[in-house]
VOGU-3710 file (C-alpha; in Angstrom, 3 decimals, decimal comma):
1> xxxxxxxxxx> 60,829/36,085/89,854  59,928/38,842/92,657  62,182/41,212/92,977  62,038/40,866/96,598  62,870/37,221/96,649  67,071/37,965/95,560  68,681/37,628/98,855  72,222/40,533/98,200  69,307/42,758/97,461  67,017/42,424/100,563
11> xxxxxxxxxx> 70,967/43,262/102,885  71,771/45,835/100,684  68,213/47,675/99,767  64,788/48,262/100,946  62,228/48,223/98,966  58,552/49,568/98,543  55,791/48,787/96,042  53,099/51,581/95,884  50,982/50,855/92,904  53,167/50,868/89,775
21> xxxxxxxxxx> 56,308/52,702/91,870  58,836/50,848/93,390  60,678/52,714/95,903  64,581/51,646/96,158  66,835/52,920/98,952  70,336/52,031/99,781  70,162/50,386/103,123  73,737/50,955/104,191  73,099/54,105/106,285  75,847/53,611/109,330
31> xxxxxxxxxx> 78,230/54,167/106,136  76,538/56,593/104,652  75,448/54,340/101,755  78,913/54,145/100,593  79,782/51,877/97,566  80,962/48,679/98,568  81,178/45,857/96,405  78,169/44,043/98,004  76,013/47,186/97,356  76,917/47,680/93,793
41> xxxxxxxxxx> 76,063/43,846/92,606  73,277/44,482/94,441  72,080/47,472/92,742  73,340/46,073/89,472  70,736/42,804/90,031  67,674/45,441/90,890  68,305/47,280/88,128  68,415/44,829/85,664  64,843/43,439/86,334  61,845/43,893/83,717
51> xxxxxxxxxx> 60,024/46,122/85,795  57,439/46,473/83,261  56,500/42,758/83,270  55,725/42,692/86,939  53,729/46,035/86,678  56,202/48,809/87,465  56,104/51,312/85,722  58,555/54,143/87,528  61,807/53,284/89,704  62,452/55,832/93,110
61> xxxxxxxxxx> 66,358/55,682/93,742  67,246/57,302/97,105  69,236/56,654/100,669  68,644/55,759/103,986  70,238/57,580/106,813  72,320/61,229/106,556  73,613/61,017/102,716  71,974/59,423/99,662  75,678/57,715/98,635  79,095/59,771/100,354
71> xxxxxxxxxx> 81,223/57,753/97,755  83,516/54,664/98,227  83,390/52,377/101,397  86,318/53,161/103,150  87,052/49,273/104,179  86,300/48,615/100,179  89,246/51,189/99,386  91,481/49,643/101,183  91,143/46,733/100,013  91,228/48,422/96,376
81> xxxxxxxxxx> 94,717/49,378/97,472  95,961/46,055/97,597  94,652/45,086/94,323  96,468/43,820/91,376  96,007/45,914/88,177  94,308/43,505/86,734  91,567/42,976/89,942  91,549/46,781/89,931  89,929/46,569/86,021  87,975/44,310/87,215
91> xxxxxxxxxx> 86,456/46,353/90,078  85,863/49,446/87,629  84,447/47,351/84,959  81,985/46,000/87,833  81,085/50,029/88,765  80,491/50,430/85,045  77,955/47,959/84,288  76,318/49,733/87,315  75,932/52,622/85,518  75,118/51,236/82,191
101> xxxxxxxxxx> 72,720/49,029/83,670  70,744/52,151/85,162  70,816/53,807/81,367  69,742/50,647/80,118  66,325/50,560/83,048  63,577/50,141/80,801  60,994/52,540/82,952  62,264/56,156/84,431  64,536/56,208/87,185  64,318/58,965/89,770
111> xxxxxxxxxx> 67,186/59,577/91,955  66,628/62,264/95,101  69,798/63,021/96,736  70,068/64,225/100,376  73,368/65,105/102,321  76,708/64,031/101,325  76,927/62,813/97,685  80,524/62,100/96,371  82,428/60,440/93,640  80,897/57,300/92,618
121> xxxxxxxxxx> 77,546/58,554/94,587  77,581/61,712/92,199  77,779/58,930/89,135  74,925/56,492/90,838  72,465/59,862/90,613  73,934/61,579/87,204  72,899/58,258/85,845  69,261/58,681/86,813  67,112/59,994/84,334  65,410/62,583/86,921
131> xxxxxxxxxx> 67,741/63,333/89,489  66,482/65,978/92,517  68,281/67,090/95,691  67,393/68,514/98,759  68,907/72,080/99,431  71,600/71,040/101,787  73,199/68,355/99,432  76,776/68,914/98,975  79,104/67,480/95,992  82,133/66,600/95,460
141> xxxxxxxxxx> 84,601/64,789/92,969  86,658/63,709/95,829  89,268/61,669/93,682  91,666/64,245/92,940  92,525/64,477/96,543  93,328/60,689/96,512  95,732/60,643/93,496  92,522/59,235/91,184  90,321/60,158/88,760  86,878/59,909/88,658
151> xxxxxxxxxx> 87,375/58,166/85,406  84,338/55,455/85,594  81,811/57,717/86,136  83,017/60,382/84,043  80,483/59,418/81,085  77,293/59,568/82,581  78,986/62,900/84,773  80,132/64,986/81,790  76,526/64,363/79,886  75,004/66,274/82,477
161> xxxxxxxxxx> 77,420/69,108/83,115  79,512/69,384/80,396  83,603/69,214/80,037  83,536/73,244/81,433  82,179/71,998/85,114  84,104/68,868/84,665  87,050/70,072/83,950  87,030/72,437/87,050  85,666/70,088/89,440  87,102/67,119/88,490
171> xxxxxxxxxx> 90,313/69,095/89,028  89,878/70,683/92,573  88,244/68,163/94,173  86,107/71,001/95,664  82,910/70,968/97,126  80,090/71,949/95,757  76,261/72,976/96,585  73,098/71,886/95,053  71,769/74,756/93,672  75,293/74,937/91,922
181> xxxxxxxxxx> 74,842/71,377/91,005  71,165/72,595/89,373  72,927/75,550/87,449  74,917/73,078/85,820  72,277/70,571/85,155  73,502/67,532/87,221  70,116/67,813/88,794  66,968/68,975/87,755  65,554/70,151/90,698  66,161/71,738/94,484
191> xxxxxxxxxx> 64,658/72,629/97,150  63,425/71,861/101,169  63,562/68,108/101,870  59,540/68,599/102,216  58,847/70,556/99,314  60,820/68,250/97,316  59,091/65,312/98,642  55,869/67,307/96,967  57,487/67,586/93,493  58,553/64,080/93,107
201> xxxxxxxxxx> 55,007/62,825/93,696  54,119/64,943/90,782  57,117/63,687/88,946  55,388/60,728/89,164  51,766/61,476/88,680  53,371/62,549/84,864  55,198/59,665/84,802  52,252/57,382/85,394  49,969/59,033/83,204  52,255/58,751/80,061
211> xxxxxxxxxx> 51,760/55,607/78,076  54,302/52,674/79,458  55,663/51,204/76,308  55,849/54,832/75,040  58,350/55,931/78,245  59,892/52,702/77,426  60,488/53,473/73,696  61,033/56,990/74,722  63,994/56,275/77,037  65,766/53,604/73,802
221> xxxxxxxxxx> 65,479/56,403/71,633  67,060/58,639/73,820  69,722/56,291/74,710  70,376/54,960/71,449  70,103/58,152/69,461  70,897/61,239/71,257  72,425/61,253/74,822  74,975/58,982/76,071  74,402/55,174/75,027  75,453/51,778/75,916
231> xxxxxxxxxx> 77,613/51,620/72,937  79,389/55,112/73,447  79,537/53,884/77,074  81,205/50,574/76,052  83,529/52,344/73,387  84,705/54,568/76,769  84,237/51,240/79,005  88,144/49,992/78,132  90,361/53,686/78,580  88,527/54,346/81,679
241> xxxxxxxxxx> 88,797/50,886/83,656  92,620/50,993/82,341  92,876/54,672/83,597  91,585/53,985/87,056  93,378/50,988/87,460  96,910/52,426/86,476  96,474/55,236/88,613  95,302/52,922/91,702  98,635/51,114/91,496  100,519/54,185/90,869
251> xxxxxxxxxx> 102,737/55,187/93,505  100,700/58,598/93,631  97,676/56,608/94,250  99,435/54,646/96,969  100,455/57,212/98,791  96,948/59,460/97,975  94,975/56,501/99,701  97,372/55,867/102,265  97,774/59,457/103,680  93,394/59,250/103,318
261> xxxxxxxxxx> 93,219/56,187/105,778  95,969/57,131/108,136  94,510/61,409/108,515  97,411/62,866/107,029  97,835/65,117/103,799  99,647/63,434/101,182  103,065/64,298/100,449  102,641/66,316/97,614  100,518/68,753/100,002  103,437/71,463/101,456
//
């Protein structure tokens, strides 16, 4: 099967083969590559081919348009509003087997983040295994705001910046820049959209050279053993979905995603 051949994914992402790289970039710019449910099954299905059996050996995650992902698709939320609790586990469970289908890539994943990156967009690139970001990139854990959590995407989040940063950011909501997303280590590198164009072509060039079953056993060992794995991320799977759901259907939540569609500050804003 070619990768190019799945019909949600040519909507929903371009793609581009150079040698043994496949560039993927979320194709949703008018929206500012916000998470709908179209675009996560769809990055759920890329991510779960076996790159290395058609010859690639490094994935390129990135966005078309201003932002590389600004968060959840504002049509998507309110639909979300109207969910049951039980669709609403549903929904999070689907957001993350995103994430642990990204872990679980069997080549590297490099995600380079440009303009607006928040909530679930912030999760999409802390699950990368390189993650870059152009200078101007801003941040944010925007959930707080809503009456939510950023409970799904807490797990692959907290691995890379610790419960300190989390527990600040989670609980402001405030933005955030990326050099003060590098100082915490939710990505590895920042700079000029050119120059950083420079350093992930020699991202690459290391990537390339290494030995592919190697990066391959490389990246099971480091799942399995040492950072966050599928199973911790399973074992976390069940509170979280539960967590985001309850608070969705809370009457908080109601009124946090109301007052966001209809421009006003919630009530518990004096």
């Amino acid at each position: 099967m070619k990768i190019a051949d799945e019909q949600s994914i040519r909507r929903w992402l371009l793609l581009k083969t150079e040698g043994d790289v496949i560039t993927c970039s979320m194709n949703f710019p008018e929206k500012h590559n916000a998470l709908s449910r179209d675009l996560i099954r769809a990055l759920t299905e890329f991510f779960s081919t076996k790159f290395l059996a058609l010859g690639i050996r490094a994935v390129v995650l990135r966005g078309e348009g201003p932002s590389f992902c600004a968060g959840a698709d504002i049509n998507y939320m309110k639909a979300m509003a109207n969910f049951s609790r039980e669709e609403n586990i549903a929904d999070a469970e689907m957001l993350s087997l995103l994430f642990e289908t990204i872990l679980a890539c069997e080549v590297p994943v490099i995600g380079l983040a440009h303009g607006n990156v928040y909530g679930g967009g912030v999760g999409l690139l802390a699950a990368c295994d390189i993650p870059l970001a152009t200078d101007d990139t801003k941040f944010c854990f925007s959930e707080v705001k809503l009456g939510l959590a950023p409970a799904v995407i807490s797990p692959v989040v907290l691995s890379r910046i610790g419960h300190t940063a989390g527990r600040r950011l989670f609980l402001t909501g405030e933005i955030f820049s990326a050099p003060q997303a590098q100082a915490m280590n939710l990505v590895s590198e920042v700079g000029p959209a050119a120059e950083i164009e420079v350093r992930l072509q020699q991202i690459l060039k290391y990537l390339l050279a290494a030995g592919p079953q190697a990066g391959n056993s490389i990246k099971l060992m480091l799942n399995r053993h040492y950072a966050l794995t599928a199973e911790t991320f399973s074992e976390k799977k069940k509170y979280l979905t539960n967590l985001i759901a309850d608070l969705r259907v809370s009457p908080e939540g109601q009124e946090g995603m109301s007052a966001f569609f209809e421009k006003r500050k919630p009530n518990w804003v004096k």
